[in-house]
N, C-alpha and C positions, 0 to 999 in steps of 0.2 A: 802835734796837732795835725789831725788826717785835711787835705783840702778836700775829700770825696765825703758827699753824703754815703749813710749804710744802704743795700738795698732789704726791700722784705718783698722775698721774693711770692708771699701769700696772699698779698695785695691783688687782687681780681682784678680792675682799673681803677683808673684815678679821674676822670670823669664817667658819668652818663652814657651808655650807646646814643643815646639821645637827649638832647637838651630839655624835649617834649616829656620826659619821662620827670622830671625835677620842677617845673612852670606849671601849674595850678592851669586848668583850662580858661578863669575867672580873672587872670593874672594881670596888671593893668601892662606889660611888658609884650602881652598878645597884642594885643589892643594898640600898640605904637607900632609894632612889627606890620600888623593890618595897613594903616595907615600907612607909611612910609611905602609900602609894595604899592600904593594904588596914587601913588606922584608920580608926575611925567617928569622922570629924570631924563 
């Protein structure tokens, strides 16, 4: 039993260049992100 994953080396990435690209502009995850930025931490 190998302990290494395989690789597939054709796999472009494994996330998003951006997250903005995956999140719905509508998304209610904007909308917390909004809010949390505009508290006086």
């Amino acid at each position: 039993m190998s302990r290494f994953r395989p690789i597939d080396r054709d796999t472009d990435y494994l996330l998003p260049p951006s997250i903005q690209d995956w999140v719905p502009a509508s998304h209610l995850a904007r909308y917390i992100v909004d809010g949390v930025e505009g508290l006086d931490l």
